[in-house]
Structures are given as structure tokens and as C-alpha cells.
PyMOL commands that place a pseudoatom at each C-alpha (Angstrom):
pseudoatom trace, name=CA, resn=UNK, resi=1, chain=A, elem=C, hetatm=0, pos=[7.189, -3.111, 4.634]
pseudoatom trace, name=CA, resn=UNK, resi=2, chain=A, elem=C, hetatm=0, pos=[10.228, -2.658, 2.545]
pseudoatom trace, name=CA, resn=UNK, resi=3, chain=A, elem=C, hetatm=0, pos=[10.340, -1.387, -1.459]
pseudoatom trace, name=CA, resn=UNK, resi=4, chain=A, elem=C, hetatm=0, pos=[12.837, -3.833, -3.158]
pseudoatom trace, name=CA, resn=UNK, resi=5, chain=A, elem=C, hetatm=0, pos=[14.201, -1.806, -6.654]
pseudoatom trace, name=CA, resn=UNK, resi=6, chain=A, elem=C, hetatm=0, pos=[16.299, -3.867, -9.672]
pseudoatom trace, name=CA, resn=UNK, resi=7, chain=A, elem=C, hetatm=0, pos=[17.668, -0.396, -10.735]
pseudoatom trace, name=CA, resn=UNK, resi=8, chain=A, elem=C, hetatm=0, pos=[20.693, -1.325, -13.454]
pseudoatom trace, name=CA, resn=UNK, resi=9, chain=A, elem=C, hetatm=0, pos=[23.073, 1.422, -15.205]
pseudoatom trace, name=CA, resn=UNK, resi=10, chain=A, elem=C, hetatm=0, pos=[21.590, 2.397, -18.236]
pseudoatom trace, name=CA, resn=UNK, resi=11, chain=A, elem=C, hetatm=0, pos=[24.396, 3.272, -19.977]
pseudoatom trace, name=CA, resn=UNK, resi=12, chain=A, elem=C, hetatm=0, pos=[26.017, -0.377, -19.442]
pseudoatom trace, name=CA, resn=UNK, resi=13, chain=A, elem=C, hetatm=0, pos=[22.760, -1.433, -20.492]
pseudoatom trace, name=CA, resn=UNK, resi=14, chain=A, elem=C, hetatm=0, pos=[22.508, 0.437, -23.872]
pseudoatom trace, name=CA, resn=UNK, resi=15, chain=A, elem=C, hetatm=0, pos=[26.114, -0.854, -24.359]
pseudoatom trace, name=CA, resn=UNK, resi=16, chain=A, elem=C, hetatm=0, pos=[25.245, -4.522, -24.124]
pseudoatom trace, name=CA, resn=UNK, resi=17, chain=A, elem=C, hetatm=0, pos=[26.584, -4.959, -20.308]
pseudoatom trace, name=CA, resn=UNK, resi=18, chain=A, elem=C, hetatm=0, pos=[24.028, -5.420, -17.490]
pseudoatom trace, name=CA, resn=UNK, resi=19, chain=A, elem=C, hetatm=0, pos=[25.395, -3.304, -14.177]
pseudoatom trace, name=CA, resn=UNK, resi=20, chain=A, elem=C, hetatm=0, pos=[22.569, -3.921, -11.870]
pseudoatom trace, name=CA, resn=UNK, resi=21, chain=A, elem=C, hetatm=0, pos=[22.017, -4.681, -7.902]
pseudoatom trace, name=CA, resn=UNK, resi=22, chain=A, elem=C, hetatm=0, pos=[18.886, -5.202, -6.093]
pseudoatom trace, name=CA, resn=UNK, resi=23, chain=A, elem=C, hetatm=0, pos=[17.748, -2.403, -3.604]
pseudoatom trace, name=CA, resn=UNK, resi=24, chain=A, elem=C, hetatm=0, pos=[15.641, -2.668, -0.455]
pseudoatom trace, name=CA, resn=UNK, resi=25, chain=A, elem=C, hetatm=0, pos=[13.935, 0.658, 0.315]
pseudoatom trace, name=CA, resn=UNK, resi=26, chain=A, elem=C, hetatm=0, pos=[13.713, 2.346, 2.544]
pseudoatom trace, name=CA, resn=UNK, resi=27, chain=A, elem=C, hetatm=0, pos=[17.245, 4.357, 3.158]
pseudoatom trace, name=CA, resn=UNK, resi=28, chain=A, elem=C, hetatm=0, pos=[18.713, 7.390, 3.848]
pseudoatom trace, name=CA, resn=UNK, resi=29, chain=A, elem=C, hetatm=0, pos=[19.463, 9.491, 1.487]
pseudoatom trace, name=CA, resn=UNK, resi=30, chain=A, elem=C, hetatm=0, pos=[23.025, 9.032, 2.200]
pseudoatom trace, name=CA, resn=UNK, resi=31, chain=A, elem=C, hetatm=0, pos=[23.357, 5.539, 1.948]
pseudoatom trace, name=CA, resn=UNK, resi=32, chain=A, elem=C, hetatm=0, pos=[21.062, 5.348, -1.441]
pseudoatom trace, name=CA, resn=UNK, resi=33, chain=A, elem=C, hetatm=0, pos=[23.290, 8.401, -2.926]
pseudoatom trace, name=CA, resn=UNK, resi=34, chain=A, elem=C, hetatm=0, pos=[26.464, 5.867, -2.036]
pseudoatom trace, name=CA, resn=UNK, resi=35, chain=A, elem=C, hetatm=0, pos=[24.328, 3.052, -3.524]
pseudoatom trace, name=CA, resn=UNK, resi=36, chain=A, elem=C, hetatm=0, pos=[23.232, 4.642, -6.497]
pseudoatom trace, name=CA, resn=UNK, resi=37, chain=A, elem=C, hetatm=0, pos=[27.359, 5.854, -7.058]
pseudoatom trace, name=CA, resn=UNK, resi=38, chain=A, elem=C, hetatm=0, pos=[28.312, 2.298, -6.840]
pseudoatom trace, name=CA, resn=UNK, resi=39, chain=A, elem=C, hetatm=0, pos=[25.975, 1.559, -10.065]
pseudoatom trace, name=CA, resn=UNK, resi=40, chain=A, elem=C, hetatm=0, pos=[26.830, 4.395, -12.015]
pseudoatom trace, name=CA, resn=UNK, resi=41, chain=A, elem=C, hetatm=0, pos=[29.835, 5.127, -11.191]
pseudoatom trace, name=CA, resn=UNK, resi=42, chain=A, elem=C, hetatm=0, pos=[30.968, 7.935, -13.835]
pseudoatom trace, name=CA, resn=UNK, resi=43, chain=A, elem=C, hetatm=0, pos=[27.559, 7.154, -15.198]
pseudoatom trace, name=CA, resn=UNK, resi=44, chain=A, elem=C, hetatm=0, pos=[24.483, 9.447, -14.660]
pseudoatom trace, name=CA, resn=UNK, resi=45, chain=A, elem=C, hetatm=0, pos=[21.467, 7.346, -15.773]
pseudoatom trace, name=CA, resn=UNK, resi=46, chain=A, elem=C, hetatm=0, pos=[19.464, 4.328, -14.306]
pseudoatom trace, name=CA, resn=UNK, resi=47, chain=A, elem=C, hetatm=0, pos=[16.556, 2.082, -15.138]
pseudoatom trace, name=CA, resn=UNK, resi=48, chain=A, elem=C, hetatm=0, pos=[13.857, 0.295, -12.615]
pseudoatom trace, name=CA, resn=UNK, resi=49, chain=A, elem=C, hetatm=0, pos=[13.821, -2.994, -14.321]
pseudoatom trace, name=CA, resn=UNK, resi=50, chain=A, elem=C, hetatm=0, pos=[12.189, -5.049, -11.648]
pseudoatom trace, name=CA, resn=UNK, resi=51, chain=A, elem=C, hetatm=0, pos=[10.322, -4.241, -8.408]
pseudoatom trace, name=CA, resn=UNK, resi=52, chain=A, elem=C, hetatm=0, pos=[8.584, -5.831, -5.165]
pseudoatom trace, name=CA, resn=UNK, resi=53, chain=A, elem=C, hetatm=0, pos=[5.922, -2.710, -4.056]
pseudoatom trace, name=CA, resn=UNK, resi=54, chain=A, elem=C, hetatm=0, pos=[2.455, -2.745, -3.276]
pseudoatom trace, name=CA, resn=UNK, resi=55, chain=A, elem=C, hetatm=0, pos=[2.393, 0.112, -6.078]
pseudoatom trace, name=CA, resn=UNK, resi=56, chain=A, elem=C, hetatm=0, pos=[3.431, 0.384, -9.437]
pseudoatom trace, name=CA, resn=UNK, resi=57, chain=A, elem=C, hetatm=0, pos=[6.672, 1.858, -10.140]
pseudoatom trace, name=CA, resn=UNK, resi=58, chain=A, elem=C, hetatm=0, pos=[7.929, 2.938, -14.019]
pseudoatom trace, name=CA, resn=UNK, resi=59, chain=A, elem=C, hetatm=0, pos=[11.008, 2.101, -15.191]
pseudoatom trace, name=CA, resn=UNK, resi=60, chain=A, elem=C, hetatm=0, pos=[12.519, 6.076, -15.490]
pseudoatom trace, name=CA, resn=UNK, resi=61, chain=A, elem=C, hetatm=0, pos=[11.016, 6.797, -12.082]
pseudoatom trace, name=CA, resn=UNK, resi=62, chain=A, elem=C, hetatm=0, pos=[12.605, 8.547, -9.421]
pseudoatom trace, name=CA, resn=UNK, resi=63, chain=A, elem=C, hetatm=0, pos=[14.478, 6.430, -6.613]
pseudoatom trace, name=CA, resn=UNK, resi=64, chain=A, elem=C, hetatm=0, pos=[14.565, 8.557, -4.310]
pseudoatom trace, name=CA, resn=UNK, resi=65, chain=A, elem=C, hetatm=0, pos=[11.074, 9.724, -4.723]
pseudoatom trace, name=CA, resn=UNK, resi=66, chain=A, elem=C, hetatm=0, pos=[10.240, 5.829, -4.393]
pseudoatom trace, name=CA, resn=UNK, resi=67, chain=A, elem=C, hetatm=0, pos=[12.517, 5.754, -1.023]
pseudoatom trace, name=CA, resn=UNK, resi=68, chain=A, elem=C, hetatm=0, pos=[10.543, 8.776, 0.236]
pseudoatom trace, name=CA, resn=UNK, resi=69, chain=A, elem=C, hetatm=0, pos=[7.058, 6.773, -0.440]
pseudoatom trace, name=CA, resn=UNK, resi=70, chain=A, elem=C, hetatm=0, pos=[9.238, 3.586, 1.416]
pseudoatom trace, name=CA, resn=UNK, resi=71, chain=A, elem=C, hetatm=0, pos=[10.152, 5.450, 4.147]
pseudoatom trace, name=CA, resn=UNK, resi=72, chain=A, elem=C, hetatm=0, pos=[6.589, 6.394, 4.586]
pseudoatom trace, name=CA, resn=UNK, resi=73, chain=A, elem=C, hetatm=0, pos=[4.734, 3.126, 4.651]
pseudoatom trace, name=CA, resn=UNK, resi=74, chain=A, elem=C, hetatm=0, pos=[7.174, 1.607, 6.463]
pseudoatom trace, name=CA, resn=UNK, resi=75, chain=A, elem=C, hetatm=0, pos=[5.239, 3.000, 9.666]
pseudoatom trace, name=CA, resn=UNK, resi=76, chain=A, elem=C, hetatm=0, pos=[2.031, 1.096, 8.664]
pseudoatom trace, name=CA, resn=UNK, resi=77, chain=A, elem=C, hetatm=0, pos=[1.195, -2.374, 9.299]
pseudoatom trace, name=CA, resn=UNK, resi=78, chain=A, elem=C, hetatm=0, pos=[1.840, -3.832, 5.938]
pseudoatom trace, name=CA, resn=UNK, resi=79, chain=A, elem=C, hetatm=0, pos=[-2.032, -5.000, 5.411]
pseudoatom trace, name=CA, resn=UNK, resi=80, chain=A, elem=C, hetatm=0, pos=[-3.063, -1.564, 5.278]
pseudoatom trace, name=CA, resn=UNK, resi=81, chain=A, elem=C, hetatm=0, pos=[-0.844, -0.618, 2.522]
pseudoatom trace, name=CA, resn=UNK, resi=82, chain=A, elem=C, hetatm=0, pos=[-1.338, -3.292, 0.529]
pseudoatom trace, name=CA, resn=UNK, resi=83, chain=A, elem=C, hetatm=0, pos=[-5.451, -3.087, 0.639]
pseudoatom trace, name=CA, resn=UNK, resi=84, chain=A, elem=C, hetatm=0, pos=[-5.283, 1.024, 0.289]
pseudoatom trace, name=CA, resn=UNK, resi=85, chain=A, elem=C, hetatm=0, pos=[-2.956, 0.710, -2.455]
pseudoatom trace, name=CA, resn=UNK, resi=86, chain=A, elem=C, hetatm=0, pos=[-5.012, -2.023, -4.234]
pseudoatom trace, name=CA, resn=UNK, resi=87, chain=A, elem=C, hetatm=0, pos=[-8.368, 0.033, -3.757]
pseudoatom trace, name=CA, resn=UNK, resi=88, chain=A, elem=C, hetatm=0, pos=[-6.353, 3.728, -5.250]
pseudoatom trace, name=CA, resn=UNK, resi=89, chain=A, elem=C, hetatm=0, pos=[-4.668, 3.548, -8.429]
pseudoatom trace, name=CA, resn=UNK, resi=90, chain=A, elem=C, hetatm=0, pos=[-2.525, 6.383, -6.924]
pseudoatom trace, name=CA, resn=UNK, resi=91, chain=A, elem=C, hetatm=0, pos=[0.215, 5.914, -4.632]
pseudoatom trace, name=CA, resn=UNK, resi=92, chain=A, elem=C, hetatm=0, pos=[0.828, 9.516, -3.479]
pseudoatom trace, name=CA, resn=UNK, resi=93, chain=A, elem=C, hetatm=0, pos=[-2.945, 9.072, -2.214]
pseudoatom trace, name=CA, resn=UNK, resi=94, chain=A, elem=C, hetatm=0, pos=[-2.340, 6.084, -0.269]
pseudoatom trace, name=CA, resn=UNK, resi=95, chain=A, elem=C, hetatm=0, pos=[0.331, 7.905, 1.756]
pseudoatom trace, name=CA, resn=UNK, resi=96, chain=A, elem=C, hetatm=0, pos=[-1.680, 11.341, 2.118]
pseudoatom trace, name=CA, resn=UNK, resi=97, chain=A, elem=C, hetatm=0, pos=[-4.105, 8.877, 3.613]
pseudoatom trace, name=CA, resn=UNK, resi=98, chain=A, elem=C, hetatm=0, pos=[-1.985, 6.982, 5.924]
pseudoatom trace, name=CA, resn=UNK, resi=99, chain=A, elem=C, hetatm=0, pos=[-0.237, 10.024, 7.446]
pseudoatom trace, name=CA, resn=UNK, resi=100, chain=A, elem=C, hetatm=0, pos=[-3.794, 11.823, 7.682]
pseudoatom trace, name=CA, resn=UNK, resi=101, chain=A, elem=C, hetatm=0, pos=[-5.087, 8.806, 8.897]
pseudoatom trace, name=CA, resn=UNK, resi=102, chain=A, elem=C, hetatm=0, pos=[-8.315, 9.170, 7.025]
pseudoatom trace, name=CA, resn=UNK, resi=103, chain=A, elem=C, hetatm=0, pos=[-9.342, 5.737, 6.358]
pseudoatom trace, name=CA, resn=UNK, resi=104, chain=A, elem=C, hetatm=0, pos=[-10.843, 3.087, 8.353]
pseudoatom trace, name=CA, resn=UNK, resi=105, chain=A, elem=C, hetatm=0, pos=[-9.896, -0.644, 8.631]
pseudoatom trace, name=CA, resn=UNK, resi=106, chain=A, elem=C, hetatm=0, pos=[-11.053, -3.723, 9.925]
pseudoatom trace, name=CA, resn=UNK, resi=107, chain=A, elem=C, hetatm=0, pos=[-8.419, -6.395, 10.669]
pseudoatom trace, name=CA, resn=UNK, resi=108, chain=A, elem=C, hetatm=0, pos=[-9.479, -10.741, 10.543]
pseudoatom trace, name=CA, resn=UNK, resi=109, chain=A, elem=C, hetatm=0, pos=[-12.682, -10.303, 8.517]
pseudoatom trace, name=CA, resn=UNK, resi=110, chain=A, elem=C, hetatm=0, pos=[-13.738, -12.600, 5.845]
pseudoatom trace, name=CA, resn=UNK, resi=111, chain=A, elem=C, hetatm=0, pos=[-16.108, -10.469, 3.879]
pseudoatom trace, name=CA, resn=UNK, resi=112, chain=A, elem=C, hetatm=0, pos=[-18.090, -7.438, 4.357]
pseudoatom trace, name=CA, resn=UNK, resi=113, chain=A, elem=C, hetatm=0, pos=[-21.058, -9.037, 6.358]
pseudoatom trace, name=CA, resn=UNK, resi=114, chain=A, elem=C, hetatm=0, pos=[-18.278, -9.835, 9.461]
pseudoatom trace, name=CA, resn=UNK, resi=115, chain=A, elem=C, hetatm=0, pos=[-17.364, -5.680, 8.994]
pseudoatom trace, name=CA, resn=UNK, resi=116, chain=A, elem=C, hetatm=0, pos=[-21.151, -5.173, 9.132]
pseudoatom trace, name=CA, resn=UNK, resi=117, chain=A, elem=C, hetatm=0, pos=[-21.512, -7.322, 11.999]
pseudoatom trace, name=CA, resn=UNK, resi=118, chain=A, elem=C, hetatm=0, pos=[-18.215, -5.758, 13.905]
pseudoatom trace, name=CA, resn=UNK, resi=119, chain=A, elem=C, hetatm=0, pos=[-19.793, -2.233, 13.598]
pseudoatom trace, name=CA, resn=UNK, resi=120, chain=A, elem=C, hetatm=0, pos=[-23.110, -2.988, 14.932]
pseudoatom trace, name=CA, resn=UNK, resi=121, chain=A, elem=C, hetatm=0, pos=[-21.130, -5.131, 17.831]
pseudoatom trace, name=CA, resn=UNK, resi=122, chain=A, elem=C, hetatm=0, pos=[-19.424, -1.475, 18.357]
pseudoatom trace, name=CA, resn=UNK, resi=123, chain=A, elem=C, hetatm=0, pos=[-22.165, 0.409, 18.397]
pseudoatom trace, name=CA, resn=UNK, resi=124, chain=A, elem=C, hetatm=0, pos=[-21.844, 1.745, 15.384]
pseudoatom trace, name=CA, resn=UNK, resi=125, chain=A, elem=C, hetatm=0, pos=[-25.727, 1.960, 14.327]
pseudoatom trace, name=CA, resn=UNK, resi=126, chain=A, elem=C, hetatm=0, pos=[-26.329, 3.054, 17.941]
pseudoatom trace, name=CA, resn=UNK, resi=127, chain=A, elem=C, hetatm=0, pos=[-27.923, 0.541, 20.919]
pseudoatom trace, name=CA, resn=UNK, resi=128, chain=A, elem=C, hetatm=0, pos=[-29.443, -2.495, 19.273]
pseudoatom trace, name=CA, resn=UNK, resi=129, chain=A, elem=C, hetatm=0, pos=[-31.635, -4.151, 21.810]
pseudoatom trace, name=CA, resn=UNK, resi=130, chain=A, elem=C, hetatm=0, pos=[-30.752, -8.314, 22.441]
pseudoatom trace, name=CA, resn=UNK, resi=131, chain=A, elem=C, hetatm=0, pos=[-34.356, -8.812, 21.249]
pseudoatom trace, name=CA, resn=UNK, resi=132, chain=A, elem=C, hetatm=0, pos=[-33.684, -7.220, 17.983]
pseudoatom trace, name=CA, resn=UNK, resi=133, chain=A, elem=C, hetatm=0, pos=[-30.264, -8.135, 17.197]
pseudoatom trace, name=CA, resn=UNK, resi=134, chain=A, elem=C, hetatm=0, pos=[-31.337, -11.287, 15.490]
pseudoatom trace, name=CA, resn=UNK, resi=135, chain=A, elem=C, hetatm=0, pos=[-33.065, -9.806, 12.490]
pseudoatom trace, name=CA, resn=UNK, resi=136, chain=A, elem=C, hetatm=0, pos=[-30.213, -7.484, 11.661]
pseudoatom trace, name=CA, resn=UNK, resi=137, chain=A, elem=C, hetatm=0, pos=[-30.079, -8.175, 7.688]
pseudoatom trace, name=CA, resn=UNK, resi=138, chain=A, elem=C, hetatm=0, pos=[-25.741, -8.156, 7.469]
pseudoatom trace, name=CA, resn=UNK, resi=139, chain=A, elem=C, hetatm=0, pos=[-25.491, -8.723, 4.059]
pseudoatom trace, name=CA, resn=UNK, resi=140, chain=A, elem=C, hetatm=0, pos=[-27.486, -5.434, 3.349]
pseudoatom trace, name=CA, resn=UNK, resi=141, chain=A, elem=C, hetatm=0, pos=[-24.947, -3.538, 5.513]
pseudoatom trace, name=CA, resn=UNK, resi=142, chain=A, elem=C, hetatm=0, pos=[-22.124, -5.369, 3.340]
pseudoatom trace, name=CA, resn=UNK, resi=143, chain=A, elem=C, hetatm=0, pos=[-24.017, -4.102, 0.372]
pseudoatom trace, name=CA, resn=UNK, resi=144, chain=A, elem=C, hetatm=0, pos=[-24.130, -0.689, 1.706]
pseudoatom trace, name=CA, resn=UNK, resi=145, chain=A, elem=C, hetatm=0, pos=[-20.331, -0.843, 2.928]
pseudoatom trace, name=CA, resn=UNK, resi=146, chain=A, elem=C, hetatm=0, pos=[-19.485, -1.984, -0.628]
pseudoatom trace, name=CA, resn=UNK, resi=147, chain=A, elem=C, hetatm=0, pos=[-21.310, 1.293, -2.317]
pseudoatom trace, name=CA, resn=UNK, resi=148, chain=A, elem=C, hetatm=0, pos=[-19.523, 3.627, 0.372]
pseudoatom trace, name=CA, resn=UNK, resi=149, chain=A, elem=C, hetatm=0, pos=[-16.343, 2.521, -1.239]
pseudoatom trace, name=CA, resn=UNK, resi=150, chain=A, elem=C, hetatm=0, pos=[-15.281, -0.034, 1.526]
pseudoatom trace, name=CA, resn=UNK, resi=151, chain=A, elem=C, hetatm=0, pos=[-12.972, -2.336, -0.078]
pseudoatom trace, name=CA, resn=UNK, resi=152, chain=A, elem=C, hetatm=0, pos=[-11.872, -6.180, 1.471]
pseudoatom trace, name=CA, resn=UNK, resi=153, chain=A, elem=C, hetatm=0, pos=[-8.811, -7.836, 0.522]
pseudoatom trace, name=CA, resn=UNK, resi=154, chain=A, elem=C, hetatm=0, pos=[-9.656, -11.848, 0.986]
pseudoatom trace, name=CA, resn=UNK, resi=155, chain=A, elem=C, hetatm=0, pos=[-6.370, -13.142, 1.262]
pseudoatom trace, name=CA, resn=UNK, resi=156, chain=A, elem=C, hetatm=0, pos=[-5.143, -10.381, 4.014]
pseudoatom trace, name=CA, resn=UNK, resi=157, chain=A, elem=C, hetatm=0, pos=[-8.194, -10.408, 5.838]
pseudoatom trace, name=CA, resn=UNK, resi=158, chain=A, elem=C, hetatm=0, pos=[-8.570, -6.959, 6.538]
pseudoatom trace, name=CA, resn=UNK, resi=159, chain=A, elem=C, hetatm=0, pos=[-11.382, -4.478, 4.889]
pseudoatom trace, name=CA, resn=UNK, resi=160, chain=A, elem=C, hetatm=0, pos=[-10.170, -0.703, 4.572]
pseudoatom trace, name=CA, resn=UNK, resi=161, chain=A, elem=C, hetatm=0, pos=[-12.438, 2.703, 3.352]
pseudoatom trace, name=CA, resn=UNK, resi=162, chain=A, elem=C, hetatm=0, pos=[-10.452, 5.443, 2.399]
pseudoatom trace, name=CA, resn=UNK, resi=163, chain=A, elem=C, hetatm=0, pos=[-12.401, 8.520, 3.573]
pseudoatom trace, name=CA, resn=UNK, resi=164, chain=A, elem=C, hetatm=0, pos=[-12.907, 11.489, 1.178]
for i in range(1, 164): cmd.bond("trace and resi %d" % i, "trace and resi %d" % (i + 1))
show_as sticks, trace
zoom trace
């Protein structure tokens, strides 16, 4: 998943003249460094006037701090990201979770009931007997699920939990 930055000169910008480039995070340091000369040139200060992130990102805020966070959740499967950053209002939390790995996610699910239903398929619960299966109340589960801070994002399909 890549970060995509409008960062423009701010000292152009104060003066009337916009000096700005689109940026696709993430980089190495080297190459954003060479980027980040070619928009300031002499200059020292920028400005984050647009962005494509599955987090917010301030205008004044760090690029290469933001290109650390890209370089990050470029190793996750973009779904994930998206849902644990939707769920946590805080980004650095979303990556301490993906590199812990301390959530748990359910890919092609519609709801919560079809997460209920996958963990009982798994075992979760323990052995369900055949005979039993059939009066499993789902939506229950999906209410419990939904207390326990499991979160579903509809139009991804996938249902994540950040564990505490």
C-alpha cells in the first residue's frame, strides 16, 4: 500500500508561487532527501497539502516520519491497514499492532454473524456436535464480537480485533 504526499515549498507558497510535486511513499531516505531538495531547493520549509493514506496526516507533519509509517504497512495486505486504521484513531498504534501482530482478522465476511460462524467452523468454542450445530444463535456471537471491540469494514470484506 503506498502513502501518496502533495508536499509544496512553503516559502513559494507564502510568496504567491505554488512549487509542489506529488510523492508516493514509501522511499529511502536517500531518494526522499533528493526529492525533498528538488522542492526546496535553497528553501527549508514544506507543507502536506493533499494526501492518499489510510490515516490522517497534518499539514506541518513530518515526511519522513510519514515514509517510516509507509515503509511499514507496506508489508501488510492493504485490507488490514485500512480496517485497523479505521477502528484506531492512532496511526502509531496501527503499526505497533501490525509488527506485533496482535490483532486478529477475518478475510471475505459480510458481517459479524459469518466471523461468528467461521470461529465455531474452527473450533473456536471447542467441538460442537452435528446435532447441535443447528441452534447455534450467530447473531449473539456477532453481538458479543461487536462488544469485544471486533470491528468489520463492509466494503473490504474483512473484520479485524485489535488485541489489548
Amino acid at each position: 500500500m503506498n502513502v501518496k504526499l502533495y508536499v509544496v515549498n512553503l516559502a513559494k507558497y507564502n510568496e504567491g508561487k505554488l512549487v509542489g510535486e506529488w510523492l508516493t511513499l514509501p522511499m529511502s531516505r536517500e531518494e526522499l532527501e533528493e526529492w525533498l531538495q528538488g522542492i526546496l531547493g535553497e528553501d527549508e520549509e514544506y507543507a502536506i497539502h493533499d494526501y492518499e493514506a489510510p490515516f490522517h496526516i497534518g499539514e506541518y507533519d513530518h515526511v519522513s516520519r510519514i515514509n517510516d509509517t509507509a515503509t511499514v504497512i507496506a508489508r501488510y495486505d492493504c485490507r488490514v491497514v485500512v480496517a485497523l486504521s479505521e477502528c484506531l484513531d492512532n496511526v502509531d498504534e496501527v503499526v505497533r499492532l501490525l509488527e506485533s501482530g496482535d490483532y486478529s482478522v477475518y478475510f471475505d465476511v459480510g458481517n459479524l454473524c459469518d466471523v461468528a460462524a467461521d470461529m465455531v467452523d474452527e473450533g473456536y468454542f471447542g467441538s460442537i456436535p452435528p446435532s447441535i450445530s443447528c441452534y447455534i444463535d450467530y447473531e449473539k456471537i456477532a453481538r458479543d464480537l461487536k462488544m469485544d471491540g471486533w470491528y468489520i469494514h463492509y466494503e473490504l470484506k474483512v473484520a479485524v480485533r485489535p488485541h489489548s
